[in-house]
C-alpha positions as CSV (number, residue, x, y, z in Angstrom):
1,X,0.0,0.0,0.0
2,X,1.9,3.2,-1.0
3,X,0.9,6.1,1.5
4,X,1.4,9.6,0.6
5,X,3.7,12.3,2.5
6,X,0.4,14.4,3.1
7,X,-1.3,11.2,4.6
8,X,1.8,10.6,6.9
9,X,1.7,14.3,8.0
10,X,-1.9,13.8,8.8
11,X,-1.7,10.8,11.0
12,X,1.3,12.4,12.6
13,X,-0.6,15.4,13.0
14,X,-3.4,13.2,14.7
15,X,-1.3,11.4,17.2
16,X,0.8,14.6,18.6
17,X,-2.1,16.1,21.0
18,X,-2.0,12.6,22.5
19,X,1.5,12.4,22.7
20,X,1.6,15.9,24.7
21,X,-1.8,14.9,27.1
22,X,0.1,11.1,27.8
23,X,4.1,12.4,27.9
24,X,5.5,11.5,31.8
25,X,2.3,9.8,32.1
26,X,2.3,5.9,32.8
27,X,0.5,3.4,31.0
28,X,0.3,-0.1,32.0
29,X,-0.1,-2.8,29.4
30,X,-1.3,-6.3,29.9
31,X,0.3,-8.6,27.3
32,X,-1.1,-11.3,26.4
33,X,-3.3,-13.6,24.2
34,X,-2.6,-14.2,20.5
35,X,-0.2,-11.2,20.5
36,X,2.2,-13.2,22.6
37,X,2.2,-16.5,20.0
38,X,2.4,-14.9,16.4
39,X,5.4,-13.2,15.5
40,X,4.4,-10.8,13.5
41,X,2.1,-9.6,16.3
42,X,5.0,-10.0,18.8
43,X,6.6,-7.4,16.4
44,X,4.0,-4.9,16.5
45,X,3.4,-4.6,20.1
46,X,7.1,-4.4,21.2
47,X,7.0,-1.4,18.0
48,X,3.9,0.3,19.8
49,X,5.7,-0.2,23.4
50,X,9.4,0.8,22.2
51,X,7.5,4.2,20.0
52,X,5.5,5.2,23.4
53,X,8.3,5.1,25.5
54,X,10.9,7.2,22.9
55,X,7.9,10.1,22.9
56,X,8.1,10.1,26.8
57,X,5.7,7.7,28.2
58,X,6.2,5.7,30.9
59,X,4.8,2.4,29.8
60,X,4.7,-0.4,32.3
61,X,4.5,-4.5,30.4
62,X,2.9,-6.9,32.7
63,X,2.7,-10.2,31.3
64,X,1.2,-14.1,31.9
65,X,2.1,-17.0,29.7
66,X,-0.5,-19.9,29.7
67,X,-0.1,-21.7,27.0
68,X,4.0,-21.7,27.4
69,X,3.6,-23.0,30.9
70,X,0.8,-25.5,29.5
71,X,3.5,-26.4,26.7
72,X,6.4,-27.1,29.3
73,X,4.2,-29.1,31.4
74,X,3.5,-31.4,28.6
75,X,7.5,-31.4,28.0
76,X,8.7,-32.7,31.6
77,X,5.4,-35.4,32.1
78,X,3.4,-32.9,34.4
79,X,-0.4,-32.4,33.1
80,X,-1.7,-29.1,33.6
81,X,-5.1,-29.3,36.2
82,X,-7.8,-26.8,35.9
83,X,-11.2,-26.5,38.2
84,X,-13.5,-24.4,36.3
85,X,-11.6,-23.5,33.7
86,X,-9.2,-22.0,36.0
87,X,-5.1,-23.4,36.6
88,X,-4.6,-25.5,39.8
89,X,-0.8,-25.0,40.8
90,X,0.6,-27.3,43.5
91,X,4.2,-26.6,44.6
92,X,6.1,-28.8,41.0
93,X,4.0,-26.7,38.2
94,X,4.4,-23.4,40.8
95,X,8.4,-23.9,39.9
96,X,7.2,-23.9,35.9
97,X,5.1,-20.7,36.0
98,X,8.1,-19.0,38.0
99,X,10.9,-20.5,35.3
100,X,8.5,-19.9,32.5
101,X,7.5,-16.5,33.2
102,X,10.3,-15.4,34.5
103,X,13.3,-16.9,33.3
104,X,12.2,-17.5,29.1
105,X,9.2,-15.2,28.7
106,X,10.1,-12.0,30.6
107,X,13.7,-12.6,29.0
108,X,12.4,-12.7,25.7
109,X,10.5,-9.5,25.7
110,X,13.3,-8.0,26.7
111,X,15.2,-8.5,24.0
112,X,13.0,-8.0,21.8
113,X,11.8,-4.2,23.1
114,X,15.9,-3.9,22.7
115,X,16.3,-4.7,19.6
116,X,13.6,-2.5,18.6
117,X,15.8,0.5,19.8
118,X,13.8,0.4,23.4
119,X,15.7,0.1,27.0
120,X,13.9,-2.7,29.0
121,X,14.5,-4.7,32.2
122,X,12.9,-8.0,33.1
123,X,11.1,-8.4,36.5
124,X,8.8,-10.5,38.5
125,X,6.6,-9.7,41.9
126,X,9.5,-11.1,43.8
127,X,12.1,-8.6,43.1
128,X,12.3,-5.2,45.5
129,X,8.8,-6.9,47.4
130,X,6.4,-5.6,44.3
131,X,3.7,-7.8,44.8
132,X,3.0,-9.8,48.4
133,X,-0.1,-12.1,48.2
134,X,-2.1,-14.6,50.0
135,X,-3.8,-18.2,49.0
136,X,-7.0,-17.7,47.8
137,X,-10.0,-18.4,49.5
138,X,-12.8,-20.1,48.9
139,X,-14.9,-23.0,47.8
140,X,-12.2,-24.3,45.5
141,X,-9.2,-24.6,46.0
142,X,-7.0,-23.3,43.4
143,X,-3.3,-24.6,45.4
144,X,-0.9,-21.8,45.2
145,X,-2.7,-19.6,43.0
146,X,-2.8,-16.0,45.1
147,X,-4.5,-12.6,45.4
148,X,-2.3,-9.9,46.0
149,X,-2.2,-8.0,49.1
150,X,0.3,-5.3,49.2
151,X,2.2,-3.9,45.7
152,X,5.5,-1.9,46.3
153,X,6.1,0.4,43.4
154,X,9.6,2.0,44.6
155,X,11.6,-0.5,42.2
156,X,9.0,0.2,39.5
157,X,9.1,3.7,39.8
158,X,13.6,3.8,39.9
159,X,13.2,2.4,36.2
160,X,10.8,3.9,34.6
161,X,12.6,7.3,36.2
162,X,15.6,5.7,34.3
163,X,14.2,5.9,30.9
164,X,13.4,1.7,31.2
165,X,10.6,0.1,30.6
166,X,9.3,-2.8,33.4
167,X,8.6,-6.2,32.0
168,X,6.5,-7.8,35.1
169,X,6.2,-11.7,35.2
170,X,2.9,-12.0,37.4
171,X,4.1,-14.0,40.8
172,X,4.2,-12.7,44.1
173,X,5.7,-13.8,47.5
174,X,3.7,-14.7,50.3
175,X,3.6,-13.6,53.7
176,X,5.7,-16.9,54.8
177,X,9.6,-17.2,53.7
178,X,9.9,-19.6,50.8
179,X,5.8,-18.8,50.0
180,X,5.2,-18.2,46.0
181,X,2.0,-17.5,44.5
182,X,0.5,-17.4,40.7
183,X,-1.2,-14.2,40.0
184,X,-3.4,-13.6,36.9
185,X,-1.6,-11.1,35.1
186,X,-4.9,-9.0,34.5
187,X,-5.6,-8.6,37.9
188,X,-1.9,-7.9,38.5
189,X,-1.6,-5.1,35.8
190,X,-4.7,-3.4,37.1
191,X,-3.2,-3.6,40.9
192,X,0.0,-2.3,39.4
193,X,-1.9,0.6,37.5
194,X,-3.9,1.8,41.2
195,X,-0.7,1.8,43.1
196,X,1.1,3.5,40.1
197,X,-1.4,6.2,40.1
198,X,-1.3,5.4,36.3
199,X,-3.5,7.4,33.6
200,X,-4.5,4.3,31.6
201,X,-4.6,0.1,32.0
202,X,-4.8,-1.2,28.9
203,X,-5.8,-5.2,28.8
204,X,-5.0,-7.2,25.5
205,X,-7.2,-9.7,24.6
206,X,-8.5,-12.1,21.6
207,X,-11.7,-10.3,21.4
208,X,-12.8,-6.6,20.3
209,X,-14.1,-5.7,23.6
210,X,-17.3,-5.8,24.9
211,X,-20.8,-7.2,22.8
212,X,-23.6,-6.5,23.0
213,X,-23.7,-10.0,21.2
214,X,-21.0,-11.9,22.0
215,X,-21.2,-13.9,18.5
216,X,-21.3,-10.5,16.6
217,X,-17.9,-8.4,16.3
218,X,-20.3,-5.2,14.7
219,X,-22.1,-5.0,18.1
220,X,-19.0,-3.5,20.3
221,X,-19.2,-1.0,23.2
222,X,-16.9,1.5,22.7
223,X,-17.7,3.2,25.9
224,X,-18.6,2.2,29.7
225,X,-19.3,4.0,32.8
226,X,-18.3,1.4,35.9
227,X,-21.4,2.6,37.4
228,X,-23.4,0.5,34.4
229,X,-21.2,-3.0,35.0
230,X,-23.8,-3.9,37.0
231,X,-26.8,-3.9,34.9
232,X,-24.3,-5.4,32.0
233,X,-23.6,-8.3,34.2
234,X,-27.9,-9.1,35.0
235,X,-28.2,-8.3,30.9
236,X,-25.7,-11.0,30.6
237,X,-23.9,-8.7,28.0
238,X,-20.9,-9.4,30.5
239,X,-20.7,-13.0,31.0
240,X,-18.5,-16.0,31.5
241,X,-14.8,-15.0,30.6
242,X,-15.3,-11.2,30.2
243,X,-16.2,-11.0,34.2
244,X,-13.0,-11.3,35.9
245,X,-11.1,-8.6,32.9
246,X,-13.9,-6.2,33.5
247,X,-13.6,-6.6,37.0
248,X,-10.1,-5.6,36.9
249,X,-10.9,-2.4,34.8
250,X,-14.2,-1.7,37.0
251,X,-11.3,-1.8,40.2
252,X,-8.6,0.0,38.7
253,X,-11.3,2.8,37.9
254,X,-12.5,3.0,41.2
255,X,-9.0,2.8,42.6
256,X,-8.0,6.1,40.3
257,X,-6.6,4.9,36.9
258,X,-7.9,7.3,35.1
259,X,-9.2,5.0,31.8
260,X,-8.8,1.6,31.5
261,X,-9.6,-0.5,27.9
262,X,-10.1,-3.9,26.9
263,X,-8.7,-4.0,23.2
264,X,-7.9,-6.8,20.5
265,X,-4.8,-8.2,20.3
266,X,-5.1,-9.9,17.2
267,X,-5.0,-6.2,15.1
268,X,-1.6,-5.5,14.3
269,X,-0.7,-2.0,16.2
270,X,-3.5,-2.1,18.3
271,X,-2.2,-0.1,21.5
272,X,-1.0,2.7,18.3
273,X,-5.2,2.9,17.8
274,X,-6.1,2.9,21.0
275,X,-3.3,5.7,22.6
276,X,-2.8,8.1,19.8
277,X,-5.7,8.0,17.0
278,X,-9.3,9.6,17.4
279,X,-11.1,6.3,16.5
280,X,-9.4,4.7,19.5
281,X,-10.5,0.8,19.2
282,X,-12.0,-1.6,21.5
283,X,-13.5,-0.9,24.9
284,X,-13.3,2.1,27.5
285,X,-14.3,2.1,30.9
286,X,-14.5,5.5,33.0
């Protein structure tokens, strides 16, 4: 597609109020979904992260990795467990998520954000005592899956003041010595993003946003006051997987992110539409 010099001056016209309203601003980004297994999409998100940090905005990357821990399991014998649809982690696939997240995935971004021209350091809720957590309760139990408790943003804070951008692997440490937990690395961003003070949470996903009809992609809600999540969830417009994400935004709202958005991970450059074009894409919540 050949683009004309007026049409680049236009779209850079476009993005630079957005770049002033979001420079020394953070932005935290959950990773994840089919941007984090297709390379070219890989590509894109570490060019959106690497361009919004070189303009001056502090962007926070928290990240999971499911379907690398599920693939590692497989390797050493170990079968993944899940109790409705959600990851039971006993003490030998707790020592997977923690190599897997932290030693191959959060290494891997890194490099990658380098060699797009970014500066990046990896990290996980262990290092400086980020992120403390304890079990989670209830009806089932889940093993050592957590919910955080306390986040420390002093070690956060030192590198983004350094011009670096924070790769988080989602794991905390418990209240005991020796105690490791599994965090979901939406709820984690969006506890990151209150603590930060941070002007947006963005969440990645492998859907536009939020339906009206979950089965029709033309029937998205660009817009939602936290105040109508309510009467969303007894509609059943928000329903089975899209509870817990808007949960987290609904939280972070209420905990003073300014403007937190659910958007689709499978569009190349997505975060670029979202942060810096009129359109925007996905879902807002205010």
């Amino acid at each position: 597609m050949n683009v004309s010099n007026a049409d680049r001056a236009k779209v850079l016209l476009q993005a630079l109020p957005y770049i002033k309203q979001y420079a020394g601003k953070t932005v935290v980004i959950k990773y994840g979904g089919n941007a984090m297994t297709s390379d070219d999409l890989k590509d894109a998100v570490m060019e959106d992260i690497v361009l919004l940090s070189t303009v001056g905005i502090r962007v926070v990357l928290v990240h999971g990795g499911g379907p690398e821990i599920n693939a590692t399991l497989e390797k050493l014998g170990i079968e993944p467990k899940f109790i409705g649809g959600l990851r039971y982690t006993d003490r030998e696939t707790m020592d997977v998520v923690e190599m897997v997240l932290s030693g191959k995935i959060s290494k891997r971004l890194v490099q990658m954000l380098t060699q797009n021209g970014g500066k990046a350091v990896g990290l996980c809720g262990l290092d400086g005592g980020m992120l403390r957590a304890r079990k989670i309760g209830g009806e089932r139990d889940l093993g050592l899956v957590g919910e955080i408790t306390d986040v420390d943003t002093n070690l956060i804070e030192n590198i983004l003041d350094n011009g670096t951008i924070p790769v988080i692997a989602s794991i905390a440490a418990g209240h005991e010595a020796g105690e490791t937990y599994n965090i979901n690395a939406d709820t984690a961003a969006a506890q990151i993003a209150a603590a930060l003070g941070a002007e947006k949470l963005v969440l990645m996903t492998d859907v536009r946003g939020l339906l009206q009809d979950k089965d029709d992609e033309n029937t998205l809600i660009p817009v939602v006051n936290v105040s109508d999540v309510s009467a969303l969830k007894r509609n059943k417009v928000i329903r089975g997987g899209m509870i817990p994400k808007i949960d987290c935004c609904v939280e972070a709202v209420r905990r003073g992110v300014k403007r937190t958005h659910i958007i689709d991970g499978r569009i190349p450059h997505s975060i670029l539409i979202e942060m810096l074009t009129d359109e925007g894409i996905g879902t807002m919540f205010l």
